[in-house]
C-alpha positions in Angstrom: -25.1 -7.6 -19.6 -26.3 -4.4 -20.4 -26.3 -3.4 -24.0 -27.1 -0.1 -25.8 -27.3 0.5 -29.1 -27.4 4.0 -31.6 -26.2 4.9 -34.9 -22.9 6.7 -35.1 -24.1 10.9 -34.6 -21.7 13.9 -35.2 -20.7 15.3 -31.9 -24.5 14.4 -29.9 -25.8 15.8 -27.0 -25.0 14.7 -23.7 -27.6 12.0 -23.4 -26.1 10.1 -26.0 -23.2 9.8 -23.9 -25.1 9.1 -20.7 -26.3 6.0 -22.5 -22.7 4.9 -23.4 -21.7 5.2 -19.6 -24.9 3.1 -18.6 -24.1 0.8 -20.5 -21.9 -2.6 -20.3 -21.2 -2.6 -24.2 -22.5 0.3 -26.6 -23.2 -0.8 -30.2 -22.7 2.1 -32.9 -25.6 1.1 -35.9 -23.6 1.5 -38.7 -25.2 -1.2 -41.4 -28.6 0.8 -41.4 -29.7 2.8 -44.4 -28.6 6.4 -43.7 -31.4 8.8 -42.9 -31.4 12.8 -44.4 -32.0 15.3 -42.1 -31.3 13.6 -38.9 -28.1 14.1 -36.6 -25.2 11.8 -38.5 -23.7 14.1 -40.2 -24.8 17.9 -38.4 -25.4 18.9 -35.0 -26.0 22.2 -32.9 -24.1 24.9 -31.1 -24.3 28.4 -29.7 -23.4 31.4 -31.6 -24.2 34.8 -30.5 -26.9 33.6 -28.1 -28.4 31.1 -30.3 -28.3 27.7 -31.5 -27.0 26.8 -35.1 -26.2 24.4 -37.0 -22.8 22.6 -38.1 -22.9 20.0 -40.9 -20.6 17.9 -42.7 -22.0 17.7 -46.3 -22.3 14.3 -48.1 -21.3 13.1 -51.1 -24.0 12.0 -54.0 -25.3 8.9 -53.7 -27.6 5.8 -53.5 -30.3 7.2 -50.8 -30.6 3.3 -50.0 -27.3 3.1 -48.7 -26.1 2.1 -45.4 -24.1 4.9 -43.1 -21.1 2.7 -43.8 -20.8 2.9 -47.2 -21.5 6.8 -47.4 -18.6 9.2 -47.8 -18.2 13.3 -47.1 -17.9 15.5 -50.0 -15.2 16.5 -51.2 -15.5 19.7 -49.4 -14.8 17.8 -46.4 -10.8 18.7 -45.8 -12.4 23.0 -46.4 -16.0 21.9 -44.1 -13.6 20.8 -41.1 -11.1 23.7 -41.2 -14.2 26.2 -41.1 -16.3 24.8 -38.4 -12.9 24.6 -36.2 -12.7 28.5 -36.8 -16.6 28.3 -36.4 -16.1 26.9 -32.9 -13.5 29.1 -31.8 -15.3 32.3 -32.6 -18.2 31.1 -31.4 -16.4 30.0 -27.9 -13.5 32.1 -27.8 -14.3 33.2 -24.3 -16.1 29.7 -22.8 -13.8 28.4 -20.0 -12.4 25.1 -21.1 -11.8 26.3 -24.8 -8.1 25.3 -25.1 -8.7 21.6 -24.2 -11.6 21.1 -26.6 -9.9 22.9 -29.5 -7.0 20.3 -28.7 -9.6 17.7 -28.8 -11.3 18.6 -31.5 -8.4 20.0 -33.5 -7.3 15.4 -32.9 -10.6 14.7 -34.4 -10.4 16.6 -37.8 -6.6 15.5 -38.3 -8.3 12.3 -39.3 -8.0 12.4 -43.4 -11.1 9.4 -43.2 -14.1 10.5 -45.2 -16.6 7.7 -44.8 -18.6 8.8 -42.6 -18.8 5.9 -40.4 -15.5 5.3 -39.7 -14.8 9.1 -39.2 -17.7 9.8 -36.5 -16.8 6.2 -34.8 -13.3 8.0 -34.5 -14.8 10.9 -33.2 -16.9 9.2 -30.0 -14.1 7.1 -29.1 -11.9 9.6 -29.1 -14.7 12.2 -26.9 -15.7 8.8 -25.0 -12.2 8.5 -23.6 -11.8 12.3 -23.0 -14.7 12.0 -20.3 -13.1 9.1 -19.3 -15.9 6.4 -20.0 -14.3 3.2 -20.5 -17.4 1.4 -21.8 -16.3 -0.8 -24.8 -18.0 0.3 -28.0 -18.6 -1.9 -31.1 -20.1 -1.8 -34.8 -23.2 -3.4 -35.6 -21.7 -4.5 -38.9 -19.1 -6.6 -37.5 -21.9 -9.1 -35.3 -23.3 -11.5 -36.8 -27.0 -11.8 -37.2 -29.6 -12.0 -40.4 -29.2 -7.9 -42.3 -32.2 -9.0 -43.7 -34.2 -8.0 -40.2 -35.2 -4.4 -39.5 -36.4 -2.5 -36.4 -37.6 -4.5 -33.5 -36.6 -7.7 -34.5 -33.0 -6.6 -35.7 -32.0 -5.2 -32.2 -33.6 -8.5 -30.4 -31.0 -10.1 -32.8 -28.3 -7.6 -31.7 -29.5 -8.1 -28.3 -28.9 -12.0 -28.8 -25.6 -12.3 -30.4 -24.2 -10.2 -27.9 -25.8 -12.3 -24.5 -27.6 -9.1 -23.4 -29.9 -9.3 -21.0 -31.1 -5.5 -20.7 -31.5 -3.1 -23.6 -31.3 0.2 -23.1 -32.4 3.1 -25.6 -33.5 6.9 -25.1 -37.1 7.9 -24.8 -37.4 8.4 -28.7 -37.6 4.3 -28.4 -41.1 4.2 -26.5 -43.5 4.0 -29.6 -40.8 1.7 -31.0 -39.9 -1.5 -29.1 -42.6 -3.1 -26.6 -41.1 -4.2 -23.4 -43.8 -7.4 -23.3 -42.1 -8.1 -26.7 -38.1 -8.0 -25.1 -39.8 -9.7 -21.7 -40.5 -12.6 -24.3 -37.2 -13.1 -25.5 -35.8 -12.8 -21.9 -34.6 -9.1 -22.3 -35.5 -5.9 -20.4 -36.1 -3.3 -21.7 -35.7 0.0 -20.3 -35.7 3.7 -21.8 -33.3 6.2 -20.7 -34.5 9.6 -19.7 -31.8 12.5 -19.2 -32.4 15.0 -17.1 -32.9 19.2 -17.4 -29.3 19.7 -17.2 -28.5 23.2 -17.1 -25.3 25.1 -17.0 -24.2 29.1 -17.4 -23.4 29.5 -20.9 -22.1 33.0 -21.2 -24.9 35.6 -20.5 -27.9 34.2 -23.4 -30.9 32.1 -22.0 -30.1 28.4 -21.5 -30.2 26.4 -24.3 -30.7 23.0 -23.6 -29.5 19.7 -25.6 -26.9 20.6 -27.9 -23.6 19.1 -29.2 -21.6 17.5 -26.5 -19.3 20.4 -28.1 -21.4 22.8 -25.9 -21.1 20.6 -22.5 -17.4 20.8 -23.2 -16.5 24.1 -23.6 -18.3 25.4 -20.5 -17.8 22.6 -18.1 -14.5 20.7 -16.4 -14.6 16.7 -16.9 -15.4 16.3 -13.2 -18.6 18.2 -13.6 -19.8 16.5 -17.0 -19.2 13.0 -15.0 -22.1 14.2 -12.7 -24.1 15.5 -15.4 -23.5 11.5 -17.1 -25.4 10.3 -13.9 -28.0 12.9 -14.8 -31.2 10.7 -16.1 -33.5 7.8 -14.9 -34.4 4.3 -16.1 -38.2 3.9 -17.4 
């Protein structure tokens, strides 16, 4: 069985995705201490030819928290109705912008604010738009000791769900040693997506951003290929 595991991201890039696909159960890390500045709760797009930031602001609190015990702000019911009309300016002329803006416009209807729960709404509900049927679980709900961390926490993961093959992007190399999975009878492999480019209105390329992006300019039959789109180190 082939199992992948990440933490849950606001609307990631198209490799985040490929994983999912690859693999026979995806795992969303939601019992890890949340991490400022990474891609949980923000992600990019393109406006006017360049790449910008959305973000979901958080509510004060414990830095030592896990993801699944933090919450939006309570600017988060105004933060969703502006980056919907953030989106559709930005894409008001991309090709496919009707059937995200449904999409999407699914997604923010969710009145959830921990931040968890609403991004793990969010994947599901883009995972089954592209048509992936891998299953997707929380980390939080398999048991195994929370008193591990790194390495030996996803070997545990690993375990409790019979896995023989862990997958995980390239940012996993200096991370996890594949003699070290070979020795609990796992492989280990990192996934590597490809340069996928597509036209996005008449700017320069700009490579790996929101799956938002993927969507507006490209039909589900094309993103399928581009979810093939990597190899296996």
């Amino acid at each position: 069985m082939r199992l992948a595991i990440m933490q849950p991201y606001l609307f990631p890039y198209i490799g985040y995705f490929q994983l999912i696909n690859a693999a026979d159960l995806f795992v969303l890390h939601d019992d890890v201490q949340y991490i400022k500045g990474g891609w949980i709760n923000r992600n990019r797009i393109l406006q006017n030819g360049k790449d910008v930031f959305i973000t979901l602001s958080l509510k004060n609190d414990s830095a030592y928290k896990n993801i699944n015990e933090r919450f939006f702000s309570t600017e988060f019911v105004n933060e969703k109705k502006k980056i919907l009309r953030v989106l559709q300016n930005a894409y008001h002329k991309a090709p496919h912008l009707e059937e995200v803006l449904s999409l999407l416009n699914k997604i923010f209807l969710s009145e959830e604010n921990n931040i968890s729960v609403f991004i793990t709404q969010s994947i599901l509900l883009i995972k089954d738009y592209l048509q992936i049927t891998t299953p997707v679980q929380l980390s939080s709900a398999i048991p195994k000791n929370n008193e591990t961390k790194g390495e030996e926490r996803v070997l545990e993961l690993c375990k409790s769900c019979n896995a023989s093959q862990y997958i995980n992007p390239t940012g996993g190399i200096s991370l996890y040693s594949k003699i070290n999975f070979y020795n609990n009878g796992i492989q280990l492999n990192f996934l590597r997506t490809n340069y996928i480019e597509y036209k996005q209105f008449e700017n320069n390329f700009i490579p790996f951003l929101s799956i938002i992006d993927v969507l507006m300019f490209n039909s589900i039959e094309n993103i399928k290929t581009y979810l093939a789109e990597f190899t296996l180190e």
